[in-house]
Backbone atoms as SQL, in Angstrom:
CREATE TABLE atoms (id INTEGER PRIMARY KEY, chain TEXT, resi INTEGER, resn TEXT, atom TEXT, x REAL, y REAL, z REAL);
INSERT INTO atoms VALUES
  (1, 'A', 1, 'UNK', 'N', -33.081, -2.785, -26.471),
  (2, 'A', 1, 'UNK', 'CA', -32.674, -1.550, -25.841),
  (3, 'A', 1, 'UNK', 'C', -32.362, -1.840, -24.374),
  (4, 'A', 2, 'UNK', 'N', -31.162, -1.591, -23.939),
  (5, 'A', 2, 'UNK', 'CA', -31.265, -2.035, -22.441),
  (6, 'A', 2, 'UNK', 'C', -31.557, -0.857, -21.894),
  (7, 'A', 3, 'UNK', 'N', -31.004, -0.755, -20.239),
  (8, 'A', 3, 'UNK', 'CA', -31.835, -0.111, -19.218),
  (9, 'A', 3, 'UNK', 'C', -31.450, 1.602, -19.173),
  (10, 'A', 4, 'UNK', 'N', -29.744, 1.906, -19.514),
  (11, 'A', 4, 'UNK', 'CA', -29.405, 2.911, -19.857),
  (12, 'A', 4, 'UNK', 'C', -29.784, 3.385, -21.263),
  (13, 'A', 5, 'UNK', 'N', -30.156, 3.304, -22.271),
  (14, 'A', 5, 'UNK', 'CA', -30.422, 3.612, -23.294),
  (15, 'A', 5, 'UNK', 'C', -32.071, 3.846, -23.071),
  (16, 'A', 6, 'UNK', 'N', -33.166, 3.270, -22.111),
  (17, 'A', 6, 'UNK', 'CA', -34.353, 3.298, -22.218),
  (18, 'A', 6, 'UNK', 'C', -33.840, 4.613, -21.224),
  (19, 'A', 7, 'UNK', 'N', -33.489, 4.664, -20.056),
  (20, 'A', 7, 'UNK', 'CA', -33.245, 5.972, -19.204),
  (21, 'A', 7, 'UNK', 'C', -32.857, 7.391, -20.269),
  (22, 'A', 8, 'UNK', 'N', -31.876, 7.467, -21.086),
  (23, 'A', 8, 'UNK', 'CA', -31.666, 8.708, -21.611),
  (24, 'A', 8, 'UNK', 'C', -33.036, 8.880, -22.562),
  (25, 'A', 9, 'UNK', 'N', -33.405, 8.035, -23.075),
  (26, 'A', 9, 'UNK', 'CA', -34.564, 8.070, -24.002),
  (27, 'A', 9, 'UNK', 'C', -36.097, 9.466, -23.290),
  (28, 'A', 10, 'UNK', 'N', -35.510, 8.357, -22.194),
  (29, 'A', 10, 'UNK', 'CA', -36.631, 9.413, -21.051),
  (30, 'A', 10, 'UNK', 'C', -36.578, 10.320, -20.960),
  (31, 'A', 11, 'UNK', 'N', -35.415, 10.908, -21.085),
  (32, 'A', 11, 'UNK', 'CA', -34.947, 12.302, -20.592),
  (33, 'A', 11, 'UNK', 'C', -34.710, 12.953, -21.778),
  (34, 'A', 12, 'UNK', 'N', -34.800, 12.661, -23.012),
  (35, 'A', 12, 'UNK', 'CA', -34.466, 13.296, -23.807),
  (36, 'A', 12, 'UNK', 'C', -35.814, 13.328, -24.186),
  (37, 'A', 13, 'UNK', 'N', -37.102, 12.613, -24.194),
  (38, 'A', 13, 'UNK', 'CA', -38.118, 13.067, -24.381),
  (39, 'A', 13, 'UNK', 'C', -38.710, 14.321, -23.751),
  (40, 'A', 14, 'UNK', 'N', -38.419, 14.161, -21.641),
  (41, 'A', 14, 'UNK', 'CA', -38.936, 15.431, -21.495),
  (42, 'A', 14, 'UNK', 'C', -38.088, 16.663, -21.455),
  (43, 'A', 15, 'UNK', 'N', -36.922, 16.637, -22.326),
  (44, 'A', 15, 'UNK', 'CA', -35.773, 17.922, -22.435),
  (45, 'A', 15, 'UNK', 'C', -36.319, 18.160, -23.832),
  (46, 'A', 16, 'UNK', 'N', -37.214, 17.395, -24.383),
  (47, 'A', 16, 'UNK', 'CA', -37.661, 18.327, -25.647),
  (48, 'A', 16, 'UNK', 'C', -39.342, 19.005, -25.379),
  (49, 'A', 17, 'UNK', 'N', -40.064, 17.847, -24.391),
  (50, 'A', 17, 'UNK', 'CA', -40.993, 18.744, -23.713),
  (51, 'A', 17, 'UNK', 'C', -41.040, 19.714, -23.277),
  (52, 'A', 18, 'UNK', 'N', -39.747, 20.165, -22.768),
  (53, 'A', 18, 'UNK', 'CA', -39.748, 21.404, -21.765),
  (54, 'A', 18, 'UNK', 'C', -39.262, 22.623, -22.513),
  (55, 'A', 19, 'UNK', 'N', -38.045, 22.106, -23.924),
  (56, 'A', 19, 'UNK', 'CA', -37.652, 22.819, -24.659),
  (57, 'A', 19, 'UNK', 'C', -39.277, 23.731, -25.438),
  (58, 'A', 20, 'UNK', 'N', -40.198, 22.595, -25.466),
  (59, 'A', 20, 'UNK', 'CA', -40.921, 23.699, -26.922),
  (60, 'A', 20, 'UNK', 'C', -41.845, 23.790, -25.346),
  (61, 'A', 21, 'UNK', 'N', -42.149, 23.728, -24.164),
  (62, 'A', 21, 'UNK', 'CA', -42.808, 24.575, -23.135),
  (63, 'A', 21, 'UNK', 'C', -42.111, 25.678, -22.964),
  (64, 'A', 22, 'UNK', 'N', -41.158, 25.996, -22.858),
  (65, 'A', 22, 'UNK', 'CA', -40.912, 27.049, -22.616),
  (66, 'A', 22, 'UNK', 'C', -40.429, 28.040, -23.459),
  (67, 'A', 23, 'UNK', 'N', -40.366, 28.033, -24.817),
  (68, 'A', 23, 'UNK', 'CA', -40.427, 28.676, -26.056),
  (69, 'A', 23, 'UNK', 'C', -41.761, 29.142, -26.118),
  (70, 'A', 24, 'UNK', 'N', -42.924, 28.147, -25.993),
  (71, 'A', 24, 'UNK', 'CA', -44.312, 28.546, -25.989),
  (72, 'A', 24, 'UNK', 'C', -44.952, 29.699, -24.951),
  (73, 'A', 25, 'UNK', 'N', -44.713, 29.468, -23.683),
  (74, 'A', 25, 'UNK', 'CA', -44.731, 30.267, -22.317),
  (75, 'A', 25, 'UNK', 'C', -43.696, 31.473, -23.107),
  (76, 'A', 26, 'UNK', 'N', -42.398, 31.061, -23.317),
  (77, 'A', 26, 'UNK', 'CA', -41.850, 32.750, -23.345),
  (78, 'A', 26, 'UNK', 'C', -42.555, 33.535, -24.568),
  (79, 'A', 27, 'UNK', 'N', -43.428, 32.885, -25.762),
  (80, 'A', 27, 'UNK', 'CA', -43.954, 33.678, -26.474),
  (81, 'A', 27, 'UNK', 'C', -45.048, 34.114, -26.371),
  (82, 'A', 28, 'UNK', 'N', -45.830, 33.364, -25.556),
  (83, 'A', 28, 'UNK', 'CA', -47.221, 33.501, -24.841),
  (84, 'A', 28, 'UNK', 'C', -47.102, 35.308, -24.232),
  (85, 'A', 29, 'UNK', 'N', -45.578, 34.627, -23.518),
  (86, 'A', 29, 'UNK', 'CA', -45.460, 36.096, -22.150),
  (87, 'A', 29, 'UNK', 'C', -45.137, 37.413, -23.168),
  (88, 'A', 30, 'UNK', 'N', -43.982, 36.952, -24.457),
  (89, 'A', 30, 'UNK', 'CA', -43.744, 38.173, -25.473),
  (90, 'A', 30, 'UNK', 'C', -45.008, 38.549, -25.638),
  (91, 'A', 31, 'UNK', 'N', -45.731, 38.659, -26.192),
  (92, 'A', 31, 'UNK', 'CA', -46.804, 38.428, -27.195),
  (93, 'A', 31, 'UNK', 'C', -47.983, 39.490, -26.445),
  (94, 'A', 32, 'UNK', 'N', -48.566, 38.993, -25.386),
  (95, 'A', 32, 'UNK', 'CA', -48.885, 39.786, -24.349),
  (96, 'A', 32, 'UNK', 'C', -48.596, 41.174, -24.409),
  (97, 'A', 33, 'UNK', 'N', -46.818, 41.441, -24.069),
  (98, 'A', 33, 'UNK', 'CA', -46.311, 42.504, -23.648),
  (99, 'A', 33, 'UNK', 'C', -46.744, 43.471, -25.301),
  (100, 'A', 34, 'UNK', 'N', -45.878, 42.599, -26.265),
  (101, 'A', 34, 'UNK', 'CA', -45.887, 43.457, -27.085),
  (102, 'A', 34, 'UNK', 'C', -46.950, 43.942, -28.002),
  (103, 'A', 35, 'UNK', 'N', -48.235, 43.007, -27.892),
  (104, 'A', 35, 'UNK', 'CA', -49.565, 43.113, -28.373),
  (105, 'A', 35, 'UNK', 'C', -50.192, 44.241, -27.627),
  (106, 'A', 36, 'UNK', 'N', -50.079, 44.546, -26.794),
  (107, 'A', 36, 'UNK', 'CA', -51.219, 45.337, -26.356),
  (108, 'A', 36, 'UNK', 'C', -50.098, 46.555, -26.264),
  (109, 'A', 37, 'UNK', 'N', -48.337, 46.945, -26.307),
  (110, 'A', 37, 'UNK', 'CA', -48.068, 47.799, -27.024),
  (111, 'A', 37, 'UNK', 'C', -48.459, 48.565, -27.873),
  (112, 'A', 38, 'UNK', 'N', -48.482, 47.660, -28.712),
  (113, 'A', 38, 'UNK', 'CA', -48.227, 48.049, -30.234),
  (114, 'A', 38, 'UNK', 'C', -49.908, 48.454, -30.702),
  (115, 'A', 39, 'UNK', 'N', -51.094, 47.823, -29.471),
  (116, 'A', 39, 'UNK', 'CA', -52.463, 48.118, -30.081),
  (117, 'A', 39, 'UNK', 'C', -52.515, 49.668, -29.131),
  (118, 'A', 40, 'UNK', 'N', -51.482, 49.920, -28.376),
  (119, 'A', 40, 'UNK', 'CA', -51.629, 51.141, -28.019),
  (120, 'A', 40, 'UNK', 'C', -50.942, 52.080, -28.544),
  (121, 'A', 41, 'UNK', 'N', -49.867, 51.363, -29.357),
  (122, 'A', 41, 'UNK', 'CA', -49.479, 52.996, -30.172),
  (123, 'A', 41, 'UNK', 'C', -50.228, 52.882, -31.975),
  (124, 'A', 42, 'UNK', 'N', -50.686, 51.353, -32.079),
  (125, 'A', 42, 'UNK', 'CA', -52.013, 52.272, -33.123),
  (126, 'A', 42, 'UNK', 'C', -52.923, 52.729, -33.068),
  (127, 'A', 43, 'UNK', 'N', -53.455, 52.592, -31.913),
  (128, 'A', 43, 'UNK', 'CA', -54.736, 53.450, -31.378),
  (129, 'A', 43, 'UNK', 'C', -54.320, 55.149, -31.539),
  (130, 'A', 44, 'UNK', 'N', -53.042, 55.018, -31.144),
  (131, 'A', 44, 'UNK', 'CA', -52.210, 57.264, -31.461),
  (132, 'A', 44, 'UNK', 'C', -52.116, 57.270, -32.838),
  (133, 'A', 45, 'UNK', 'N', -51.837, 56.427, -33.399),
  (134, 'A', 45, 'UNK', 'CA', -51.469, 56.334, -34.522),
  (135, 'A', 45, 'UNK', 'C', -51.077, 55.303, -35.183),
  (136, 'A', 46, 'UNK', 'N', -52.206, 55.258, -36.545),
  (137, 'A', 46, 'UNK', 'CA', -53.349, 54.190, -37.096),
  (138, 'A', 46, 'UNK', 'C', -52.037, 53.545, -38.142),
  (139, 'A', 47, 'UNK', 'N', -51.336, 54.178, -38.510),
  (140, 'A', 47, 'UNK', 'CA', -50.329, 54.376, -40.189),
  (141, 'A', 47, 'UNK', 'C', -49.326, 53.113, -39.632),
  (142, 'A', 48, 'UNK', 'N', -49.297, 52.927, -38.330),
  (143, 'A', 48, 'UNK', 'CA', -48.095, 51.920, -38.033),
  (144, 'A', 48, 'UNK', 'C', -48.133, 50.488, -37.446),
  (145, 'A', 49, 'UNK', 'N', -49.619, 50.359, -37.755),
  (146, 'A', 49, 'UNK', 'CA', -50.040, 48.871, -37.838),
  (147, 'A', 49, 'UNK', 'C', -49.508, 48.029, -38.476),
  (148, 'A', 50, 'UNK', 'N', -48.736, 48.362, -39.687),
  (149, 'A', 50, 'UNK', 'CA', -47.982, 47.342, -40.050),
  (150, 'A', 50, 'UNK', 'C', -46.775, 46.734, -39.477),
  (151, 'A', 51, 'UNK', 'N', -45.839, 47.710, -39.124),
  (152, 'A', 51, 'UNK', 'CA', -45.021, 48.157, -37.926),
  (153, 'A', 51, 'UNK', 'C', -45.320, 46.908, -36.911),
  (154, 'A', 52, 'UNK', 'N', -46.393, 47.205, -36.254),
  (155, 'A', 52, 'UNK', 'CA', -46.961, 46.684, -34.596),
  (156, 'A', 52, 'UNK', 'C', -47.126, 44.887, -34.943),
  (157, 'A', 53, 'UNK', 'N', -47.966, 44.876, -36.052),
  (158, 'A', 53, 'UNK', 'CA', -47.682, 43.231, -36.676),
  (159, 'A', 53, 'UNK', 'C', -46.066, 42.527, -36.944),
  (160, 'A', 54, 'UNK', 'N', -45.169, 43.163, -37.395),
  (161, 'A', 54, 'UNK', 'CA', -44.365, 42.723, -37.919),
  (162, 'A', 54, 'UNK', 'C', -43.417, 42.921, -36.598),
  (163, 'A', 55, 'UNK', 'N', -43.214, 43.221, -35.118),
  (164, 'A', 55, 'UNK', 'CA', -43.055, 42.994, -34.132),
  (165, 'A', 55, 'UNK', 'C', -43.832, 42.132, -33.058),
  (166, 'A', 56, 'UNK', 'N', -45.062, 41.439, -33.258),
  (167, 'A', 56, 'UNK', 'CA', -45.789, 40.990, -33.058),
  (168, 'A', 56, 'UNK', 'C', -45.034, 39.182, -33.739),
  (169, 'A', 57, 'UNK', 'N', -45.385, 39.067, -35.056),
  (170, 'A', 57, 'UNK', 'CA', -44.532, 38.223, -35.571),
  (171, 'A', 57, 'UNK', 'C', -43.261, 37.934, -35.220),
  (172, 'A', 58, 'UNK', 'N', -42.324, 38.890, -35.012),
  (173, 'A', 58, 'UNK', 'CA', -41.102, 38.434, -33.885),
  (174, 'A', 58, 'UNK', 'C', -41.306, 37.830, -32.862),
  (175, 'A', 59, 'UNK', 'N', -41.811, 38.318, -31.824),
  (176, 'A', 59, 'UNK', 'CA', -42.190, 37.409, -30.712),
  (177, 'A', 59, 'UNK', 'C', -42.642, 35.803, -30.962),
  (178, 'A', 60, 'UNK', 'N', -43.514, 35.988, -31.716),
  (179, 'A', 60, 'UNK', 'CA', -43.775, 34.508, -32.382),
  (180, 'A', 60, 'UNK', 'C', -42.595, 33.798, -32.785),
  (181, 'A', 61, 'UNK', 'N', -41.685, 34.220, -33.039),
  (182, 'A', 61, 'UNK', 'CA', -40.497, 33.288, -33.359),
  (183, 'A', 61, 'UNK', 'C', -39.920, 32.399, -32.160),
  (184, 'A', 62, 'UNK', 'N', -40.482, 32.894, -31.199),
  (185, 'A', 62, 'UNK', 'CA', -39.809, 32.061, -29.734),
  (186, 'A', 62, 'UNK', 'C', -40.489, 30.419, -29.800),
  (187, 'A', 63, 'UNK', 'N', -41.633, 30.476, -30.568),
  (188, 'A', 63, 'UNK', 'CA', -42.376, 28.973, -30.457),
  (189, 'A', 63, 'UNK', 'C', -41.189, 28.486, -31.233),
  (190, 'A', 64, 'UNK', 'N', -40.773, 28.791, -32.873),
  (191, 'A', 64, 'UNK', 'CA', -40.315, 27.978, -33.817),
  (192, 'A', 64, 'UNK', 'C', -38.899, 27.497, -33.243),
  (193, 'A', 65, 'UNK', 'N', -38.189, 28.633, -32.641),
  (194, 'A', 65, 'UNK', 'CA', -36.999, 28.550, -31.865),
  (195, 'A', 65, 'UNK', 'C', -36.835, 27.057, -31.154),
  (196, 'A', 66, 'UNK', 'N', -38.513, 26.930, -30.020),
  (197, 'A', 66, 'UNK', 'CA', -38.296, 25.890, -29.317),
  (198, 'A', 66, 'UNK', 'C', -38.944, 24.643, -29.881),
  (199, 'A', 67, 'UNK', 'N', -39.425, 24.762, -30.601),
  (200, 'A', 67, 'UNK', 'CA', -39.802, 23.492, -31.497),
  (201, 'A', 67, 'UNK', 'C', -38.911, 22.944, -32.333),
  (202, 'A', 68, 'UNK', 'N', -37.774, 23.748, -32.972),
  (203, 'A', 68, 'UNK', 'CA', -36.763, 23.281, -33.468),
  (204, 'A', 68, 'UNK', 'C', -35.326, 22.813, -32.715),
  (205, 'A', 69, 'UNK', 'N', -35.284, 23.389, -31.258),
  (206, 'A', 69, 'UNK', 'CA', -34.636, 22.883, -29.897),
  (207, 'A', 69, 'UNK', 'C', -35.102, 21.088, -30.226),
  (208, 'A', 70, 'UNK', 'N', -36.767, 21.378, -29.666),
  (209, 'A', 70, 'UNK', 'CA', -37.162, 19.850, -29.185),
  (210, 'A', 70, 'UNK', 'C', -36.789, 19.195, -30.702),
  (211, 'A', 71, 'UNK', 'N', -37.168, 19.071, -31.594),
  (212, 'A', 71, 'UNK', 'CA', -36.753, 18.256, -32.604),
  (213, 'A', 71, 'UNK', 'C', -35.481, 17.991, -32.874),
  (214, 'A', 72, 'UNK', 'N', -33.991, 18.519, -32.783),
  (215, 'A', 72, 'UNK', 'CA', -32.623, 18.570, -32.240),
  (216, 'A', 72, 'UNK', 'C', -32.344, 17.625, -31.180),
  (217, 'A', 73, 'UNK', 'N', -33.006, 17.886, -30.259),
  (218, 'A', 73, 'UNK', 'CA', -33.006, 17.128, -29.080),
  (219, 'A', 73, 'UNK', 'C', -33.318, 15.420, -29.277),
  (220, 'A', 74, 'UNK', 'N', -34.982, 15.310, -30.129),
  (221, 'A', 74, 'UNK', 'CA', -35.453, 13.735, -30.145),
  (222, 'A', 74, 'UNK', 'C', -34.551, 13.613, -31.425),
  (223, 'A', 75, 'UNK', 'N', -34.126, 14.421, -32.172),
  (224, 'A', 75, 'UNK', 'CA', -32.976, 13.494, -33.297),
  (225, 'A', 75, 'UNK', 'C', -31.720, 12.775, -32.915),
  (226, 'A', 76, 'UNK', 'N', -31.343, 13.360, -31.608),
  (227, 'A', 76, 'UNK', 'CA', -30.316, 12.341, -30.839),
  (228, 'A', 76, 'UNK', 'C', -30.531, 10.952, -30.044),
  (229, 'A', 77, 'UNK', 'N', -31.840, 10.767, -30.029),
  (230, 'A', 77, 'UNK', 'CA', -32.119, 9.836, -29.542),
  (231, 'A', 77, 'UNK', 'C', -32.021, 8.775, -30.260);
């Protein structure tokens, strides 16, 4: 491997680090917002907990989003 090929290697390792960091952080930050939403409108009303989960689970999609970024990313390497 010479010296340019070990350099992109580098960088494509931490462009997939940063890819699933910040998928993680933005679902961390969703997740937050919309969790304690959604535990405040079942607290008014109990019937739409299923509802509040299954928006809850959306947010969660921001990890898979960036985990499938970073794996895209180290497959070019």
């Amino acid at each position: 491997m010479s010296k340019d090929q070990a350099g992109v290697s580098k960088f494509a390792l931490i462009a997939a680090a940063f890819a699933f960091a910040a998928g993680a952080l933005a679902a961390g930050f969703a997740i937050s917002h919309v969790g304690a939403a959604a535990m405040g409108a079942v607290a008014e009303k109990p019937e739409i907990g299923g509802q509040a989960l299954i928006f809850i689970a959306l947010a969660e999609g921001l990890v898979v989003f960036g985990f499938i970024t970073a794996l895209m990313i180290l497959g070019k390497v």
